[in-house]
C-alpha positions as CSV (number, residue, x, y, z in Angstrom):
1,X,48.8,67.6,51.3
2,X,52.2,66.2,50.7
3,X,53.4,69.4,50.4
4,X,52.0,70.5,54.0
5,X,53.2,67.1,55.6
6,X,57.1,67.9,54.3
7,X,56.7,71.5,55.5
8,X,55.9,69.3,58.7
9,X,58.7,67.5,59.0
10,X,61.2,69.9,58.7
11,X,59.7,71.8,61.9
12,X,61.3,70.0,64.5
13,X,64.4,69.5,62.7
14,X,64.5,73.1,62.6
15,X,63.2,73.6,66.1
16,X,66.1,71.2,67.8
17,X,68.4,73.7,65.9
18,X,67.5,76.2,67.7
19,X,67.8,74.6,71.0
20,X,71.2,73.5,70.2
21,X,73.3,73.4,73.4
22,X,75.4,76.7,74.0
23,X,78.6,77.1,73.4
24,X,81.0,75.9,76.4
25,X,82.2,78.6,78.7
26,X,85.8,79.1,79.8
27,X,87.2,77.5,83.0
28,X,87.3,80.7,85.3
29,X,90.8,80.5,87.3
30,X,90.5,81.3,91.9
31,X,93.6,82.5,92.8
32,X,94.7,81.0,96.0
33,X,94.7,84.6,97.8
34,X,90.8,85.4,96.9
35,X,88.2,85.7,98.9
36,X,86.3,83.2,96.9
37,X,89.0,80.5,97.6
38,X,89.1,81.4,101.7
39,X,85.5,80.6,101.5
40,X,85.4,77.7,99.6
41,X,88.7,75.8,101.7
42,X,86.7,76.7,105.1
43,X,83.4,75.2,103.6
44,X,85.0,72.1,102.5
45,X,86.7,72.1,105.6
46,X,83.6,72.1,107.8
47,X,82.0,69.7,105.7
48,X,84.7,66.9,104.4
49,X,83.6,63.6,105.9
50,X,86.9,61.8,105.8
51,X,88.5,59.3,102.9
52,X,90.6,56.2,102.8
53,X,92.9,55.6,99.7
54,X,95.1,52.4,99.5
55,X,98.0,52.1,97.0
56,X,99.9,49.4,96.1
57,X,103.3,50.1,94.4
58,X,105.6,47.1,93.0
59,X,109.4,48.0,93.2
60,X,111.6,46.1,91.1
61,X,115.1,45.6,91.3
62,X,117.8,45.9,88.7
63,X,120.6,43.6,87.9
64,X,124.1,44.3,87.2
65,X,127.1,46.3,89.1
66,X,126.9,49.6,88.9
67,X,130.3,50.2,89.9
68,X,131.6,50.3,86.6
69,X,128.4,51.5,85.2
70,X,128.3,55.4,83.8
71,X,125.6,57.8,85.4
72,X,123.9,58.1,82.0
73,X,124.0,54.4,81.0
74,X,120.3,52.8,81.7
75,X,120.2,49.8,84.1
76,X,119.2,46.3,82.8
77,X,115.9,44.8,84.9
78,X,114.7,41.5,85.0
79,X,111.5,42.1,84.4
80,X,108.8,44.5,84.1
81,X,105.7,45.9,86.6
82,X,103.1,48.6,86.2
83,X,102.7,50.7,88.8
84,X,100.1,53.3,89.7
85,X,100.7,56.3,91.9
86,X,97.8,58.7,92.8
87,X,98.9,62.2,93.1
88,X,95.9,65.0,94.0
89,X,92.9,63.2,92.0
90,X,95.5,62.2,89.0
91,X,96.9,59.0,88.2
92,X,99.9,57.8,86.1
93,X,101.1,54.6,85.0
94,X,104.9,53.6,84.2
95,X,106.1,50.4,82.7
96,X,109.6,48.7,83.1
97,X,111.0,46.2,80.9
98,X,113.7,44.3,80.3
99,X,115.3,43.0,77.2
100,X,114.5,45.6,74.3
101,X,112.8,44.5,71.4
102,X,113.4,45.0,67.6
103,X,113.1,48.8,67.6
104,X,110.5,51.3,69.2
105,X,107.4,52.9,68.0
106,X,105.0,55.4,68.6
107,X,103.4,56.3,71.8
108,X,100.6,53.8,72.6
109,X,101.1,51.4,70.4
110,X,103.5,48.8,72.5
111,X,101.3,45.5,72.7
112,X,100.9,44.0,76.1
113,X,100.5,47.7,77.5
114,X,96.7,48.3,77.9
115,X,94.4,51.0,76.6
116,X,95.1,54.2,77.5
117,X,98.4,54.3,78.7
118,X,99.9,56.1,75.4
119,X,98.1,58.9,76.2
120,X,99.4,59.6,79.7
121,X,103.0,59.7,78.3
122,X,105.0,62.7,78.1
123,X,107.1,63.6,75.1
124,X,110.7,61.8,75.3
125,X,109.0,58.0,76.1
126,X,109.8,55.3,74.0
127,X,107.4,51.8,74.0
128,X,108.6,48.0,72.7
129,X,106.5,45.7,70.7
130,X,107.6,43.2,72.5
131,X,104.9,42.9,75.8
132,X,105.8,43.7,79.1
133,X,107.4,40.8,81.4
134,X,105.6,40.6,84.5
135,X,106.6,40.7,87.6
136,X,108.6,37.8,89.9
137,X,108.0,37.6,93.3
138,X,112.3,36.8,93.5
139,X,112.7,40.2,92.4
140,X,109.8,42.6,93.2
141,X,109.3,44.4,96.8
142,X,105.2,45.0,96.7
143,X,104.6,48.4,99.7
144,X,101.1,48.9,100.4
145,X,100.4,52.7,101.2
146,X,97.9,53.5,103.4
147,X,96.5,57.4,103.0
148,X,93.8,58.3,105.2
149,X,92.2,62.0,104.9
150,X,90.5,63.2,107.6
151,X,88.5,66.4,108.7
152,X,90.8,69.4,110.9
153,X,89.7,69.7,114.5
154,X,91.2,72.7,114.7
155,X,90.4,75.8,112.2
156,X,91.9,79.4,112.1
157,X,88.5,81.8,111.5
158,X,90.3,85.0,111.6
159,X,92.3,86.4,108.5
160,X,90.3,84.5,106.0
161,X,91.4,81.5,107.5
162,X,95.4,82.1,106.9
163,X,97.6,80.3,109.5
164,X,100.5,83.1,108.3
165,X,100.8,86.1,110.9
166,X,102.6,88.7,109.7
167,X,103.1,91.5,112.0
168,X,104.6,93.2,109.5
169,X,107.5,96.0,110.5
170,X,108.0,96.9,114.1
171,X,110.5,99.4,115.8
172,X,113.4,98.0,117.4
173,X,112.6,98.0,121.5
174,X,108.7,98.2,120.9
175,X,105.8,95.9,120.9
176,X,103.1,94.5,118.6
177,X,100.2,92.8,119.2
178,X,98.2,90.2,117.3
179,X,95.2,88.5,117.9
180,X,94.8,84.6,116.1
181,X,90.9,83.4,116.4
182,X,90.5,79.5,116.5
183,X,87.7,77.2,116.8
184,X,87.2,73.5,117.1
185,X,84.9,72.4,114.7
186,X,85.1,68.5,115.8
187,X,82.3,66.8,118.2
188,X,84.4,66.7,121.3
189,X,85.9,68.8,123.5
190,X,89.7,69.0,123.0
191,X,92.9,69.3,125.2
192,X,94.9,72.2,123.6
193,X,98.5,71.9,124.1
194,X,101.5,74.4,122.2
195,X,104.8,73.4,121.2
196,X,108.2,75.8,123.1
197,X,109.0,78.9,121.0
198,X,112.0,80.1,121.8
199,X,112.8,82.0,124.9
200,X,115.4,84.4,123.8
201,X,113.3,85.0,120.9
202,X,110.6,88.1,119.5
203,X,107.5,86.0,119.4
204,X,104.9,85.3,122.5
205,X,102.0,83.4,123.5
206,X,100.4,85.4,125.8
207,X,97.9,83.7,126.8
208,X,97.9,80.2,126.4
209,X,94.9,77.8,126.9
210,X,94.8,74.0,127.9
211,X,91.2,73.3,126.6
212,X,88.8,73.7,123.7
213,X,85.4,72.6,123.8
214,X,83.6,71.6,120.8
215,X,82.2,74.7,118.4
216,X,84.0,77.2,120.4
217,X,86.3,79.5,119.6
218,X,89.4,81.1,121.2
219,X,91.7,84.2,121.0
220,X,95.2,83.5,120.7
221,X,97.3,86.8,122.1
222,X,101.1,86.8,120.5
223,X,103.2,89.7,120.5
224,X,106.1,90.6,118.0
225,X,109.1,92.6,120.0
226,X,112.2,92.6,117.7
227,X,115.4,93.2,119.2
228,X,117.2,93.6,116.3
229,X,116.8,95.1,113.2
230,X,116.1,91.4,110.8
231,X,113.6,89.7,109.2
232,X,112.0,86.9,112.1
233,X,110.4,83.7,111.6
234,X,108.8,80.8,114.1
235,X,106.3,78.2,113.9
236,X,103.9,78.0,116.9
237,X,102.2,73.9,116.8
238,X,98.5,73.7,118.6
239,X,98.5,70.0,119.2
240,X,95.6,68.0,120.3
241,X,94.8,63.9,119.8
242,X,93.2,64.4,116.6
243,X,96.0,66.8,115.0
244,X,98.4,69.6,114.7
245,X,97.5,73.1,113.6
246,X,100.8,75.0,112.4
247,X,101.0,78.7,112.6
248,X,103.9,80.2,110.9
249,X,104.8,83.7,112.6
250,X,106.5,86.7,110.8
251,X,107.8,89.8,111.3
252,X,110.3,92.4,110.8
253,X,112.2,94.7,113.0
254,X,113.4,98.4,111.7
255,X,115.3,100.3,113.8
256,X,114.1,103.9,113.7
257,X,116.5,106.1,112.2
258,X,116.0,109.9,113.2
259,X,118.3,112.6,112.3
260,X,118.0,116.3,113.7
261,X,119.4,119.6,112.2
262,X,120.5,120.7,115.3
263,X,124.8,119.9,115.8
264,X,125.5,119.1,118.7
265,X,123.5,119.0,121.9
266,X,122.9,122.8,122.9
267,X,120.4,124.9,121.1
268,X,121.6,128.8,122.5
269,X,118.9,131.0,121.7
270,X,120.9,133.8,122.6
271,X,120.1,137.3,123.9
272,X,116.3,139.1,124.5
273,X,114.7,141.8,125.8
274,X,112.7,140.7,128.6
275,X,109.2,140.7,128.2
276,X,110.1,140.3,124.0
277,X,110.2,136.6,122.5
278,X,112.6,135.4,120.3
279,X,112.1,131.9,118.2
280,X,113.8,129.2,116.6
281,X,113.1,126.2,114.4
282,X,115.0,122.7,114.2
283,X,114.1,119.6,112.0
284,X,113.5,116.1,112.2
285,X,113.9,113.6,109.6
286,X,112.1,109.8,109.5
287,X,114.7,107.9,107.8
288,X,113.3,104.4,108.7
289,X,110.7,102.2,106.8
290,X,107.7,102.7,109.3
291,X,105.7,105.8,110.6
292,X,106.9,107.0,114.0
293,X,105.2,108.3,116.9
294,X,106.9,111.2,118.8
295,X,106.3,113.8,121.6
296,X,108.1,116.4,122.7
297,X,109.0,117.1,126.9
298,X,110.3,120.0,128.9
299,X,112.2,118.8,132.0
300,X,110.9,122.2,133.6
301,X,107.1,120.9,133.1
302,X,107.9,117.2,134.0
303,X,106.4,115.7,137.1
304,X,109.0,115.1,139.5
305,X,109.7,119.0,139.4
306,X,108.3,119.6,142.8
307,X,110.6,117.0,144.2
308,X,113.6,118.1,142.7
309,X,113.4,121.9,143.8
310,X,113.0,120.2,147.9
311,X,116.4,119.3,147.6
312,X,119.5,121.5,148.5
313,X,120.3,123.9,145.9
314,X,123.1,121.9,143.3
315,X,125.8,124.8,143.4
316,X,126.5,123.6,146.9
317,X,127.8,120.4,145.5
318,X,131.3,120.0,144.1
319,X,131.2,121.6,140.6
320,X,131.8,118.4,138.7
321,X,128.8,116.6,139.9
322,X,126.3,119.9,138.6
323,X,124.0,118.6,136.4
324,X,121.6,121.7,136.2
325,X,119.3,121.2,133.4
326,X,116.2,123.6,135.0
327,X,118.0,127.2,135.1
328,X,116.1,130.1,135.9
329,X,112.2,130.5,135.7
330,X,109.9,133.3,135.1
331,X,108.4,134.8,138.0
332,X,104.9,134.6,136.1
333,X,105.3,131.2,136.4
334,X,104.4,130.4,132.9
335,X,106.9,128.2,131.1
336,X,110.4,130.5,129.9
337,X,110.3,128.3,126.7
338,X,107.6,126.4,124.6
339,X,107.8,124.2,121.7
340,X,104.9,123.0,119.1
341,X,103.9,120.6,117.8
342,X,104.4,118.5,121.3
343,X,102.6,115.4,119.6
344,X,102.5,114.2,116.0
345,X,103.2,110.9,113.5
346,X,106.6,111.3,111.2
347,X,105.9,109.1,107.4
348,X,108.6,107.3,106.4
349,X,110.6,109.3,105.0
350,X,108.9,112.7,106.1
351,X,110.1,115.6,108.4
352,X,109.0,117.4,110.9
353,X,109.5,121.2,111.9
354,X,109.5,122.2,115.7
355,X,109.9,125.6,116.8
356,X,111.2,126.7,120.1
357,X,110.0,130.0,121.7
358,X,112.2,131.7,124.5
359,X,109.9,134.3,126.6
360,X,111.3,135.6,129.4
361,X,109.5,138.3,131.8
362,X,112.6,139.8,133.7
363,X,116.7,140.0,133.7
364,X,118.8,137.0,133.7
365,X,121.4,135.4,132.4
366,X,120.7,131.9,133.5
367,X,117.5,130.3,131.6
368,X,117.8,127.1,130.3
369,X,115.8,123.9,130.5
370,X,115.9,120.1,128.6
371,X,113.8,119.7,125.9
372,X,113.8,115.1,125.1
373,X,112.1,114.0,121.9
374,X,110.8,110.5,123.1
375,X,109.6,107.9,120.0
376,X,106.7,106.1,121.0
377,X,106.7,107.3,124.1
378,X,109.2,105.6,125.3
379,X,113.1,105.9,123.4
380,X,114.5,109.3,124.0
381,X,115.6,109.8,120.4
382,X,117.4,113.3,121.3
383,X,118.2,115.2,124.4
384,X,118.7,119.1,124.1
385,X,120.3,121.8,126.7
386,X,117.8,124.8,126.0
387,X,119.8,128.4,126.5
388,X,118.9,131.7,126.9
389,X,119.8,135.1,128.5
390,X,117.6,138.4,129.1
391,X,118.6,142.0,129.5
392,X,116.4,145.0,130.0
393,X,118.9,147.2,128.0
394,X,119.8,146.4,124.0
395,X,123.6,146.2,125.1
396,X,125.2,143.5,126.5
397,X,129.3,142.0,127.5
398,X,129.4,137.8,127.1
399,X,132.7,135.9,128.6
400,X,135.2,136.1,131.8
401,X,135.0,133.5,134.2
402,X,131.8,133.0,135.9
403,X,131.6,135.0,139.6
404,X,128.0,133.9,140.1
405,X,126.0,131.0,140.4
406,X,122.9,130.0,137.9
407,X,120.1,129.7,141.1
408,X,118.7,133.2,141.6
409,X,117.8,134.1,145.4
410,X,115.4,135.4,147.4
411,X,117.4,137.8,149.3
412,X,119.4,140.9,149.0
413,X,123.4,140.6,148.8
414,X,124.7,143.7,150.9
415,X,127.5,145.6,148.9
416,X,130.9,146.8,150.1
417,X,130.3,150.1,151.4
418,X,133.0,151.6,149.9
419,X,134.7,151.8,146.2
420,X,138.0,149.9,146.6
421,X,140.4,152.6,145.1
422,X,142.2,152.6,141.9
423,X,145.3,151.1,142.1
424,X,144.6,148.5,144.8
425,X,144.4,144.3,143.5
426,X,141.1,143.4,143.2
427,X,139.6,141.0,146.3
428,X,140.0,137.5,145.4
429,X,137.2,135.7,143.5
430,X,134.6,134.3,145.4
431,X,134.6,130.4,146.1
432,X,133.2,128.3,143.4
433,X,129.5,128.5,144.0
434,X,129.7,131.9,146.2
435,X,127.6,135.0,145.1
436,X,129.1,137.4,142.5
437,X,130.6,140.6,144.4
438,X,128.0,143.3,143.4
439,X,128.8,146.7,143.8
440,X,125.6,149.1,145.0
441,X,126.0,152.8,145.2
442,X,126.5,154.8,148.2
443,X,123.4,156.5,149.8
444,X,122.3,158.9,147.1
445,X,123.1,163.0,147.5
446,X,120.1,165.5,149.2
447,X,117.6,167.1,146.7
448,X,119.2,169.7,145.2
449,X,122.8,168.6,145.6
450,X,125.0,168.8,142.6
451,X,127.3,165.4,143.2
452,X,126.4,163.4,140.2
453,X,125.3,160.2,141.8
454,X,127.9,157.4,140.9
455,X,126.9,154.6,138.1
456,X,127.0,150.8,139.5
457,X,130.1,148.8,137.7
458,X,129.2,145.0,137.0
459,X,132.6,143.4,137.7
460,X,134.2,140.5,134.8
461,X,137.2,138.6,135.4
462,X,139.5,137.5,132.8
463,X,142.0,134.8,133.9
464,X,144.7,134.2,131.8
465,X,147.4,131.1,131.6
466,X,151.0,131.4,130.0
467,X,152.5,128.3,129.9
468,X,156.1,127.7,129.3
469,X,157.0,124.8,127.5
470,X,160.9,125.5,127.2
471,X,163.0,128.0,128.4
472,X,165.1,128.8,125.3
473,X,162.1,129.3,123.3
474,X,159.3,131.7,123.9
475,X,156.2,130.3,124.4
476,X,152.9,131.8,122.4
477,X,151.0,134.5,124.2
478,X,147.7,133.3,126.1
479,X,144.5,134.9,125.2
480,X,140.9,135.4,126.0
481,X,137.6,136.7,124.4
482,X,135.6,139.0,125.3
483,X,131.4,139.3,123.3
484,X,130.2,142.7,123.0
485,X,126.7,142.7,121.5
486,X,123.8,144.3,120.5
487,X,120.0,142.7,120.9
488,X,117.3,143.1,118.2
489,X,114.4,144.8,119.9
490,X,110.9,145.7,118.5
491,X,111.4,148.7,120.9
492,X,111.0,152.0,119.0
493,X,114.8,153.7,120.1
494,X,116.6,156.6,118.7
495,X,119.6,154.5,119.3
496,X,120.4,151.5,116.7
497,X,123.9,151.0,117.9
498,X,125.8,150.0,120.8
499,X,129.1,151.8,121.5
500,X,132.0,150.4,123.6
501,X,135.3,152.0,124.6
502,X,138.1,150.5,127.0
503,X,140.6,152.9,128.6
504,X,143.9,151.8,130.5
505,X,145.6,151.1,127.4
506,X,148.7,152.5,128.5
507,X,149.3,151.0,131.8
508,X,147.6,146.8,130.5
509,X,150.0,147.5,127.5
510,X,153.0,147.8,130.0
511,X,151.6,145.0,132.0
512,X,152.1,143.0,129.1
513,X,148.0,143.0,127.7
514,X,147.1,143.2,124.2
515,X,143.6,144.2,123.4
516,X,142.0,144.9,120.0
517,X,139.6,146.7,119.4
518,X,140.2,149.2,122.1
519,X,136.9,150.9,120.7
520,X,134.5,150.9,118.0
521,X,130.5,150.1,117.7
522,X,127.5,146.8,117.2
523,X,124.8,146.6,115.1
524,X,121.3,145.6,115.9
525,X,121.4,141.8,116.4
526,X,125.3,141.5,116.1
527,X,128.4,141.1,118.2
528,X,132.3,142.3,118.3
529,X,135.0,140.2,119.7
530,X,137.4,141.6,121.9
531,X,140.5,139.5,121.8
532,X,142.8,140.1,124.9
533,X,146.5,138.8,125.2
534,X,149.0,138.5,127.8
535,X,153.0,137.7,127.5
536,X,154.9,138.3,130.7
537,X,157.0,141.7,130.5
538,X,160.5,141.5,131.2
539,X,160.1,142.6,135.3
540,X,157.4,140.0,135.7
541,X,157.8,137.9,138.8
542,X,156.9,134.3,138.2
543,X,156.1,133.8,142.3
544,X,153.0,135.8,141.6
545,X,150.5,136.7,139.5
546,X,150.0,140.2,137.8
547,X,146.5,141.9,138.4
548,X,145.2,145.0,136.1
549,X,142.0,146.6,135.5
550,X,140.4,148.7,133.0
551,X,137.0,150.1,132.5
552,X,134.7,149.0,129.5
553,X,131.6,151.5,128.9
554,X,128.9,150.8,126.9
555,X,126.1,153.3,125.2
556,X,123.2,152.5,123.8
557,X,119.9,153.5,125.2
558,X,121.7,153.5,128.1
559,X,125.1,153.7,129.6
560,X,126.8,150.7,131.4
561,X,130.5,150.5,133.0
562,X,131.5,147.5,133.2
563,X,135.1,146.7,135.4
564,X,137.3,144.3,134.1
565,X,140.2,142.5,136.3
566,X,143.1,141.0,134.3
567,X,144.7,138.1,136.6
568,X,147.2,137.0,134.7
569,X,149.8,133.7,135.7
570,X,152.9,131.5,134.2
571,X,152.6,127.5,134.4
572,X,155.5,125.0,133.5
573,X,154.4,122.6,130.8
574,X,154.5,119.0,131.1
């Protein structure tokens, strides 16, 4: 029996063993950013009642000048005061004394301090046995701190509750929008009023109210438009009776750096077969901090269009107020050049290829339209002159001064009805803005008739200046350029050059001209440059100017003459 009643007793002993309590768990750490802290600070928020703490802090006063007194040597006070200071839910006491006692001792041992206040001290405090002096009304200022802690009226429920607005980056010239959701969590109905933010500035209210009622809420529209590229920052204050809600508003404008592969502000894409297409591809480079938006426009397809072309034609107009950007069309009416992608986003830091077709359905020598990369649909980032010519042979002469204008017509041009003969100075250049002088051949020959009928010569004129800066010394010859080329075709031809030959040598030479080469042959998608001279010959009269012609033939898959007139002049210098 006794040995069942000590098996027994040892049961619950054994028993409350087992339900020992467990072992503590660790403190687990909210960060401030968290979603768990959001939620908490709005509940607490929503539910905090209000609280009333009042302090009482004794200041003494020292004794003693402290004119001649060093910055590190400790003032002498009268006597002593203990002071408490409440700082987020934790309190500290600090004692001041004055006359020293025999030596110092340990933390928390000073007599007169009270329990407890050894353990509060930081390393580096030293305590006196002798016990604090108290306080003398002669010498001790007494403030009474009143701290009242009440609950917001005014909350911010969007963002998880953050009164920071980042808008983040922003292109220069361009507008963001944010939306700020409040609510007025108090019993009454509130009268909302907003402090000034500046004028000149990037930040907005957009819509500002003058009234909250209770438990509603209210969007808040402010927009961000930088004018400058910088880092911005305003406060915007929502005052009403019971308190001041602070938003802070931030954002930073970055100008949008684009660069193109394209020098200059022409992109030529040369000659074409008509009815063939050529292409060619440019690139455009984000350089700037923030995606951009672009789109690509064609004056040609733009909307005022049909306007413009109601107007007089522009070569009527003095030649330095032509601004032709729209050349010549095709007569299909679809579009002479294209360009894709029209839309897209750039990354930072990414490119973008665009490539530019050039179509053309019949002969000219005049196509050209504007092609404008606009950024966000609104900054023209860069403007192009788009260029092209079409021929319906592969051969083709580039240069002279222009005898034409770049608006084709609707009518016919009658022809001379004669050749002017060989010998004779060539009629004077049309006006600027006139029609070129086109030469048509005669009525052609009766079946059967064994005249050849004569080839049509396209006329080019080749103006050149010799100026004379001093009469002792000869003055460098002047000189012109002429382009003889040959267009890639996929056209199957047995010819895959272009041959040219200029006669006349003689007679320019003794005229003074210089031309080189005289004759000699293109490749398929090359040109030859004819570079022409002029010095005045010894019998050259200086009253007025010398006139020549030659004629330049060209064969490929066909034959072409073209006449060339040599007016040739001498100007004084300056």
């Amino acid at each position: 029996m006794s040995l069942l009643r000590m098996h027994s007793r040892e049961r619950p002993s054994r028993a409350s063993a087992s339900r020992a309590a467990p072992p503590p768990q660790k403190q687990q750490e909210i960060k401030i950013s968290s979603e768990e802290y959001q939620v908490a600070r709005a509940t607490l928020a929503r539910t905090f009642q209000g609280r009333f703490d009042k302090i009482v802090v004794p200041c003494v006063v020292a004794s003693g000048d402290i004119q001649d007194r060093k910055g590190t040597e400790p003032l002498s006070f009268r006597c002593g005061a203990l002071a408490w200071a409440g700082v987020a839910g934790q309190r500290s006491l600090s004692l001041f004394c004055s006359d020293p006692g025999p030596g110092p001792v340990d933390q928390g041992q000073g007599q007169g301090v009270g329990p407890g206040l050894g353990s509060d001290w930081g390393p580096g405090h030293r305590a006196f046995r002798r016990p604090a002096c108290l306080p003398s009304p002669h010498n001790t200022l007494f403030l009474e701190l009143w701290c009242p802690a009440v609950a917001p009226s005014i909350i911010v429920t969007s963002d998880k509750g953050h009164t920071i607005s980042n808008f983040g980056d922003v292109a220069v010239g361009h507008r963001s929008i944010k939306k700020v959701n409040i609510q007025n969590i108090s019993s009454e109905d509130l009268a909302v009023d907003f402090s000034v933010l500046n004028p000149n500035g990037p930040f907005h209210l957009l819509n500002p109210i003058s009234k909250l009622p209770a438990g509603d809420t209210q969007d808040l529209v402010l927009s961000f438009s930088p004018h400058e590229s910088s880092l911005a920052q305003e406060t915007l204050d929502i005052i009403t009776k019971r308190g001041t809600l602070t938003l802070t508003l931030l954002g930073t404008g970055v100008a949008s750096m684009i660069t193109c592969s394209i020098a200059g502000d022409v992109l030529n894409m040369g000659y074409v077969i008509a009815r063939e297409s050529v292409s060619s591809t440019f690139k455009l480079q984000n350089n700037s901090s923030l995606p951009i938006k672009f789109s690509v426009r064609l004056a040609s397809l733009s909307g005022s269009r049909h306007e413009e072309l109601q107007q007089l034609p522009r070569f009527l107009t003095a030649r330095a107020k032509r601004t032709e950007v729209v050349g010549t069309q095709n007569h299909s009416g679809q579009s002479v050049f294209s360009v894709v992608p029209v839309s897209g986003v750039m990354d930072p830091g990414a490119s973008q290829d665009f490539t530019v077709t050039f179509s053309p359905d019949h002969e000219s020598l005049y196509f050209s339209d504007r092609l404008q990369v606009l950024l966000f649909d609104k900054k023209v980032s860069h403007d192009f002159l788009l260029r092209g010519a079409a021929r319906e042979h592969m051969m083709f002469v580039e240069g002279g001064d222009p005898l034409d204008v770049p608006v084709e017509s609707l009518t016919t041009i009658p022809a001379a009805s004669s050749e002017r003969r060989e010998g004779e100075p060539p009629r004077a250049p049309p006006p600027a803005g006139g029609p070129a002088p086109r030469r048509r051949a005669p009525p052609r020959p009766p079946t059967g008739s064994s005249i050849p009928e004569p080839e049509e010569l396209r006329p080019i004129l080749v103006t050149l200046d010799y100026v004379q800066l001093d009469t002792d010394t000869p003055a460098p010859p002047a000189t012109r350029e002429l382009q003889v080329g040959c267009i890639r075709t996929t056209q199957l031809s047995a010819k895959k050059t272009v041959e040219f030959s200029l006669d006349s040598l003689a007679a320019l030479q003794h005229k003074g001209f210089s031309i080189e080469p005289a004759k000699g042959s293109v490749e398929r998608g090359q040109t030859r440059t004819l570079s022409i001279s002029w010095a005045p010959p010894a019998d050259f009269d200086p009253d007025h100017p010398l006139m020549a012609s030659a004629l330049l033939q060209l064969r490929g898959d066909v034959k072409e003459t073209y006449k060339v007139f040599f007016v040739a002049q001498v100007l004084a210098g300056p």
